[in-house]
N, C-alpha and C positions, 0 to 999 in steps of 0.2 A: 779042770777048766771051768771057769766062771762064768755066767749067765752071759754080761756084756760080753767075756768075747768071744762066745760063740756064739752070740747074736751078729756080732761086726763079723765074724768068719760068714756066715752063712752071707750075708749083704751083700760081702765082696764078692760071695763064688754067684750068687743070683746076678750082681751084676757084669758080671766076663761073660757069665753063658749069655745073659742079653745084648751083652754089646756084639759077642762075637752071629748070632742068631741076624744080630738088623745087618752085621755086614756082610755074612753069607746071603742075604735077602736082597740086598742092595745089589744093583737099583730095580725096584719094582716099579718105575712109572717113569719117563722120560725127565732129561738132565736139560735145563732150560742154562745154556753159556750165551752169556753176553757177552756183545762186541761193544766197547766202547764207541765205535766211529762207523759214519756210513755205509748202507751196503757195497758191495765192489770194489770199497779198496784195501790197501795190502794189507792191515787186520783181520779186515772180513775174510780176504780170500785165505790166509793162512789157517785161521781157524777151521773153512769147511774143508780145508784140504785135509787135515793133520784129522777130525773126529770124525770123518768118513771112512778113516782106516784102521779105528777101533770097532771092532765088531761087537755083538753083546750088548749096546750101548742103543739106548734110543736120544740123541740129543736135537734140541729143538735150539738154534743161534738167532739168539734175539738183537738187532743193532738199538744202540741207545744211545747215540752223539749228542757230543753237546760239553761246553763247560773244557775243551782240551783232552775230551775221556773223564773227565772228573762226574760226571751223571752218571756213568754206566759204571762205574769201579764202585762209586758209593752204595748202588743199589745193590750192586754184591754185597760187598763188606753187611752192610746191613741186613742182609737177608739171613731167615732160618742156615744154623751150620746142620742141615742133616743132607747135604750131598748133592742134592737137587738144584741149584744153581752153583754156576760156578761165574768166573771171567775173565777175558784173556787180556790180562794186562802188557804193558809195552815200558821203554826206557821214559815218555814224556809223562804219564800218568803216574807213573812207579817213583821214579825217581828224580823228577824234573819239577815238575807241580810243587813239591812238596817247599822248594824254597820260590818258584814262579810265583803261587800264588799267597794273597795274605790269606786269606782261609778257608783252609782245603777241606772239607768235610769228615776226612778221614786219613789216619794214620794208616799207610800203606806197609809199615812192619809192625805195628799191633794189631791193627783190624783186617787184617784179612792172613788165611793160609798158602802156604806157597807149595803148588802142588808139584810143579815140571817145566822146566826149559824147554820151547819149542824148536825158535828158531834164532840167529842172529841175520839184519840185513844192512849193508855198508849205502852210503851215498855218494854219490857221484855228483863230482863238481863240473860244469859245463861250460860251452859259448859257444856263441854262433859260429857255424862253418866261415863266415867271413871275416873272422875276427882275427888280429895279428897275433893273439895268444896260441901256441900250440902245446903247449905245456904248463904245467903249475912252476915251473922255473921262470918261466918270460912271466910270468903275473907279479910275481912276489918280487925280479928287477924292476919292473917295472915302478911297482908300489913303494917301493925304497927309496926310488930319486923321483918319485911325486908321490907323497903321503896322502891320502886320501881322494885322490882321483881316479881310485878303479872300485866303482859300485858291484855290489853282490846280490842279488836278491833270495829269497826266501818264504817259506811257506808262514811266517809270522815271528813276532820276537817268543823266545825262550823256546822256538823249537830245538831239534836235534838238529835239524839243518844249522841257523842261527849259532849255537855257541859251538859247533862243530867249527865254523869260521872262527868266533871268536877265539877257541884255542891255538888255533891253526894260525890266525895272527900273531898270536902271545909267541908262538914257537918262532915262527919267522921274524919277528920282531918289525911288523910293516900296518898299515893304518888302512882298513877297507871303510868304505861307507855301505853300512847295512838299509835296503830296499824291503821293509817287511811287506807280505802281500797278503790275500786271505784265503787260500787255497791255491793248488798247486798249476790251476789251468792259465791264470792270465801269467803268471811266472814263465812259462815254460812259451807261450806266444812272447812277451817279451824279451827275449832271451834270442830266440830266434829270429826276430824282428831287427837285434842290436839295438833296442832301446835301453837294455841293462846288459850290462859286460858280463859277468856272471850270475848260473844259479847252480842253486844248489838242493838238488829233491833225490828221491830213492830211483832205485834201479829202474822199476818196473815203469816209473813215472814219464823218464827218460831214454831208453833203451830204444824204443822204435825209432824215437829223433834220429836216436847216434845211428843206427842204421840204414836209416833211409839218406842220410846225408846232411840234415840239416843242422845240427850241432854237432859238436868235436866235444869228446871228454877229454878230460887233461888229468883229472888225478880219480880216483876210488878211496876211500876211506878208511877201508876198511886193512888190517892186516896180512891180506894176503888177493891176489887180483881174482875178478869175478870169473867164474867158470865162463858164462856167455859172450866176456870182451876180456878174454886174454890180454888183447894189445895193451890197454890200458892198464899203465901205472899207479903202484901204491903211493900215499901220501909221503907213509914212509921211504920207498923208492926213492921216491925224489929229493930227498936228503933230508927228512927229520926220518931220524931211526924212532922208532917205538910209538908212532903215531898211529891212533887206530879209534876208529869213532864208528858206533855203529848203533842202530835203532836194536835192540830185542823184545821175545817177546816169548810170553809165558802162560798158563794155565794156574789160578788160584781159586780159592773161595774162602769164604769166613771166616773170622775166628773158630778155635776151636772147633775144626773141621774133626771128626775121628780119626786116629791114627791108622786105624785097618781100609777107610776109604784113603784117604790118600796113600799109602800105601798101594792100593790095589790101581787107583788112576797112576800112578809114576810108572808103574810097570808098564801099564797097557799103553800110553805114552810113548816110553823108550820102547819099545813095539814096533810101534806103529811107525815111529822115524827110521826104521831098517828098511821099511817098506822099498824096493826100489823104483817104484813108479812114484811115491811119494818126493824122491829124492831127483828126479826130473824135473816133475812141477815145481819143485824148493829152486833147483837150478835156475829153471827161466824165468824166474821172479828175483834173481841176484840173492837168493836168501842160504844162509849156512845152516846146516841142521844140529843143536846141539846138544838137547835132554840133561840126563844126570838126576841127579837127586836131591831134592826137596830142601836139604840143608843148603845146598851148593848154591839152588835159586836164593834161599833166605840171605845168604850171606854176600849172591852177588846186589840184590835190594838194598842192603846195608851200606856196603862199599860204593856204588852207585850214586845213593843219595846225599853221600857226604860228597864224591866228586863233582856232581853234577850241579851241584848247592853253592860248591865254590865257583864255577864257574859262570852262574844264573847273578848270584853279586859278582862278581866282575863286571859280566855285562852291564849289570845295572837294569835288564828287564824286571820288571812285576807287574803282574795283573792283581787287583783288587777285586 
């Protein structure tokens, strides 16, 4: 055997033992995960719910809105890859941005790692309890023999809300007038006002409405009805079979994360989603719990950003 290669032997085996050495060491100092958006809401709370039920772990959830998620995704991606931050990215930051805006700071399948599926969360389409809609079938008659007389509103253009309708058009073949708004409170007051015929926001947003009386849900999103409002039908339900729109959301970090750390977070991940006190609080926040593996998140990123790309140019949304 010859100098070089048993100089390149020895490099290689020095460097297994140190890679494996930092990741049996790992983590020696708290995991700083950003939240892309505000404290308290469904991002936020899903993150502390999901790293409070890994043990072992000291994690500090840092929120950092702003930009649609695009502040707090980039600060990831750009951070040190040795483990210590991560961020829980979602369907609007991951795979929405990417054609909403002209430029994005960062390649969401080059610049960052995909560690674990958390959770998926369907939305709910609403109206006021005094509304003559009871269904998503009276809306879509309706909008057929008058094109664009039944308004929708919405937490802004190119949300999941937003081309969730737009698709949902394209299927029924009927013309709404979209009401962009800028968060989800004067929505959900207007709505129940009947100043706007429809909205459309996440479970948790809405659920006390539908329960207290004040709005009627008419359809769910999502491919299968919400554990908390049985009553309420799927999109698909109601006659487009295979209709299924739903916000998720995920655990990543950097490029070039180590393959023994992520690794060892996927595990404790799908874990931690057994948990069944976990799977309550998922429950009453309308949210599905889905894990898996690291590939499975990479390639639902992929598939994602090509579907949700087509549908960002249809709308015709962009932010600059």
């Amino acid at each position: 055997m010859n100098f070089t290669r048993r100089a390149l032997l020895a490099l290689t085996a020095a460097s297994f033992v140190a890679s494996t050495a930092f990741a049996q060491a790992w983590p020696a100092k708290p995991i700083r995960v950003i939240v892309p958006f505000p404290a308290g809401g469904g991002t936020d709370v899903l993150t502390r719910e999901v790293t409070g039920k890994m043990p072992g772990y000291n994690f500090v959830v840092e929120n950092r809105p702003g930009a649609g998620g695009n502040l707090g995704v980039d600060a990831a991606a750009k951070s040190t890859a040795d483990g210590y931050t991560l961020v829980m990215g979602q369907t609007s930051n991951l795979a929405i941005n990417p054609t909403l805006y002209s430029h994005l700071p960062y390649d969401p399948v080059k610049d960052l790692t995909p560690i674990g599926l958390v959770a998926s969360s369907p939305l709910l389409i609403v109206t006021s309890a005094n509304s003559p809609f009871h269904t998503i079938e009276d809306v879509i008659k309706e909008a057929k023999a008058h094109p664009g007389s039944i308004n929708f509103a919405s937490s802004g253009n190119g949300t999941v809300a937003h081309l969730t309708m737009v698709e949902l058009q394209k299927q029924a073949g009927i013309k709404l007038t979209h009401i962009p708004y800028k968060g989800a409170s004067q929505g959900t007051t207007d709505v129940m006002s009947g100043a706007v015929q429809l909205y459309v926001s996440s479970v948790p947003t809405l659920i006390g409405h539908i329960r207290s009386g004040k709005m009627r849900a008419l359809a769910v999103t999502s491919a299968k009805r919400v554990a908390d409002l049985p009553q309420v039908r799927t999109v698909a339900e109601s006659g487009y079979k295979g209709f299924e729109s739903v916000t998720w959301f995920g655990i990543l970090g950097p490029a070039n994360l180590s393959k023994d750390i992520v690794s060892k977070l996927n595990a404790d991940i799908n874990k931690a989603l057994k948990d069944a006190e976990l799977k309550k609080q998922f429950d009453a926040q309308g949210a599905d719990i889905l894990g898996g593996t690291p590939e499975q998140f990479a390639r639902l990123i992929r598939d994602d950003v090509a579907r949700w790309g087509a549908v960002v140019k249809e709308s015709g949304a962009k932010i600059d």
